[in-house]
N, C-alpha and C positions, 0 to 999 in steps of 0.2 A: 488602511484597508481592514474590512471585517469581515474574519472567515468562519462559517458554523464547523466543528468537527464533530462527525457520525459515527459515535462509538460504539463499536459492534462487539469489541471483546467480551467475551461470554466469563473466562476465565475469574472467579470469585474465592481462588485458593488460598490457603495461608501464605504460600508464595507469591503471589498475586496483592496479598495487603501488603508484604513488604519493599513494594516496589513501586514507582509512581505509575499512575494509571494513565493509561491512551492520549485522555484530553491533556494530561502535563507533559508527557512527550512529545505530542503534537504541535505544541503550544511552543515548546522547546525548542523545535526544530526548526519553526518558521523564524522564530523570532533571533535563532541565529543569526539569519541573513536579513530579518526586518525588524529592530529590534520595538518600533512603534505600532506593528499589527497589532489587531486583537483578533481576540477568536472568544466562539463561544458552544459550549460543548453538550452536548443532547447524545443521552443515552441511549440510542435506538431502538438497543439489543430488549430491553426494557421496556418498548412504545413507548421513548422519549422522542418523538420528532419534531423538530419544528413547526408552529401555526403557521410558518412561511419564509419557505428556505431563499425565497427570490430577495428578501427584503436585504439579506448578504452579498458579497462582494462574489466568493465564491464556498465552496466546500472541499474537506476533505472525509475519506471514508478510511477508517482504520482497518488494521489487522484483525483477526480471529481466529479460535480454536474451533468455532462452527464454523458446518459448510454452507456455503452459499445454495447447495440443493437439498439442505436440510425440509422445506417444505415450510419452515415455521412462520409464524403470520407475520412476525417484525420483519423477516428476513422478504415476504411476497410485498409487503407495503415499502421497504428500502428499493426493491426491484424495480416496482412502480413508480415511485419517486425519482428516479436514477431516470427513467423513461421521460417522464416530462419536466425534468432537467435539461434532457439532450436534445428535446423538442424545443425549447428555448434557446436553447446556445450557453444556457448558463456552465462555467467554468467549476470541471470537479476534479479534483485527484483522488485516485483508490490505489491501496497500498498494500497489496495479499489477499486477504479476504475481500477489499475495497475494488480491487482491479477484478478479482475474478465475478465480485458482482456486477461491477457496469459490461464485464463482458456478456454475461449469463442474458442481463437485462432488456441488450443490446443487439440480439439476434447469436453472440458466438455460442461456445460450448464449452465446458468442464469436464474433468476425468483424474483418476488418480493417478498418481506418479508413479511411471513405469517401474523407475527401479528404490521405489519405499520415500522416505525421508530425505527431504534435501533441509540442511541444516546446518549453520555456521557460515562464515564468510563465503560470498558467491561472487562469480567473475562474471560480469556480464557485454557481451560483445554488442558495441551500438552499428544498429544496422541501418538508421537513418538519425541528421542530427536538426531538427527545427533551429532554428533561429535563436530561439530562447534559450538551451543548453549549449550554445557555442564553447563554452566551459567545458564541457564533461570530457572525460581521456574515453580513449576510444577503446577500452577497459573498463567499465566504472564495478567497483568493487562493494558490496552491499551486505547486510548481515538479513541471512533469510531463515526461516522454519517455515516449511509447507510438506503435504500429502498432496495438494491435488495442484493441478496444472488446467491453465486456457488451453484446450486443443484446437478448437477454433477460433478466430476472433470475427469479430462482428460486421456486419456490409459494410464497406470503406472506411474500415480501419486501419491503419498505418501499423507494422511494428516498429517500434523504434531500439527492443534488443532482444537477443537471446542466451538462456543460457543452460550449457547440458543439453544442446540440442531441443530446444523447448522456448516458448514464447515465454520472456521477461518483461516485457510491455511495449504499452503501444500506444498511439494516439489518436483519435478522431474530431477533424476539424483543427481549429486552434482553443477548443476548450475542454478538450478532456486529455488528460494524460494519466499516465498507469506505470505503479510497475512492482511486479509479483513480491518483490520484496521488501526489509522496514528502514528505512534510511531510518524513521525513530528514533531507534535501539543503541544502544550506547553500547560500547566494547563491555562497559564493566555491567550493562544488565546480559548479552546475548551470552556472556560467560556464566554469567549465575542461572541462565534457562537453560543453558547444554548440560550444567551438573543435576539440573533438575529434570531434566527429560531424558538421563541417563538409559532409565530401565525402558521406555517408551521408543527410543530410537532404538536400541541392542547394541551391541557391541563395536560394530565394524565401523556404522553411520556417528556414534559417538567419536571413536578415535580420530577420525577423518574430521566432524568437525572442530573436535581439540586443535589437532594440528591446522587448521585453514585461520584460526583465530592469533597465532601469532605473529600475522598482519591486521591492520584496521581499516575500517571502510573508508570509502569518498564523503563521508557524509556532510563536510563542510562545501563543498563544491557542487553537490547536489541539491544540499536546500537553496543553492545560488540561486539555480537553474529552477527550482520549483516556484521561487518567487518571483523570478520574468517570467514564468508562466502565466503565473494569477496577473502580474501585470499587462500582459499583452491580451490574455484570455477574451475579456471585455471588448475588443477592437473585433471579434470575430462575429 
């Protein structure tokens, strides 16, 4: 299987050199669970899109430190794209920034997060489980950073969790699935972004996410379930 990944992350910091970028996390993540995919990685955030995202198996959409209602043109052409993706049935994952845009794209809505910064290991409660995540604990644990939240989701869309009282992801059809947070992220990068967004979260949202990081996410059992997905996706 060959998957385009839609790199959105804006982030071009010295922090950011020192750490591998989206499309190698990406790339990482799947190939946990497959270790024969390939993927191939377009810059978005950039107007890097592909001449033709159908000629792939399927896609996924990264994280970001922009917002999806930023206005910007790569981010209204990603929206568009997202749009006759889902008119096709072609099969996408979005993952923070990724999810909140196929939701935007997609009829839902966006808004910031009630109470600031959610950041560090998050507990997400599944509130439906497809076929293809038969795996997942009915917990699944995920390493997040976000300000803004799906307030709405989009004409028949499924959630599949929540968490903090707030939409976690969701599904529509059997080819898109979502979820607010980065399975990505490896304990030892989300640890070196909490020291780095120290002064940016303040005080209270950092110690909280110190303390929530000495546990580790689901992220082996997750990218299980992300790769029955891209396998089943197709059949839809």
């Amino acid at each position: 299987m060959h998957l385009a990944i839609l790199m959105t992350n804006t982030d071009e910091s010295e922090f950011a050199q020192r750490h591998p970028k989206d499309g190698e996390k990406f790339t990482r993540l799947i190939q946990m669970a497959r270790p024969d995919w390939r993927t191939s990685v377009f810059t978005v955030k950039d107007g890097g899109f592909p001449q033709d995202l159908f000629a792939f198996d399927g896609a996924m959409i990264t994280g970001s430190p922009a917002s999806v209602r930023s206005g910007a043109p790569w981010v209204a052409q990603l929206l568009e794209l997202i749009r006759t993706a889902h008119a096709r049935g072609f099969p996408l994952f979005g993952a923070c920034f990724g999810h909140q845009a196929i939701a935007l794209a997609l009829g839902g809505s966006l808004d910031r997060n009630p109470d600031g910064w959610v950041h560090g290991l998050t507990r997400n409660h599944l509130l439906t489980r497809p076929d293809w995540a038969a795996a997942l604990p009915k917990e699944v644990k995920l390493y997040g950073s976000h300000c803004e939240y799906v307030r709405s989701l989009p004409p028949q869309a499924v959630p599949c969790a929540e968490s903090h009282g707030m939409n976690s992801g969701f599904t529509l059809g059997r080819h898109i699935f979502t979820t607010q947070h980065h399975p990505e992220m490896t304990h030892g990068f989300i640890t070196a972004l909490t020291d780095e967004m120290q002064e940016k979260l303040g005080p209270d949202a950092h110690t909280r996410a110190l303390d929530s990081l000495a546990e580790h996410s689901d992220q082996q059992t997750f990218t299980e379930s992300l790769a029955r997905f891209f396998e089943q996706a197709p059949l839809s």
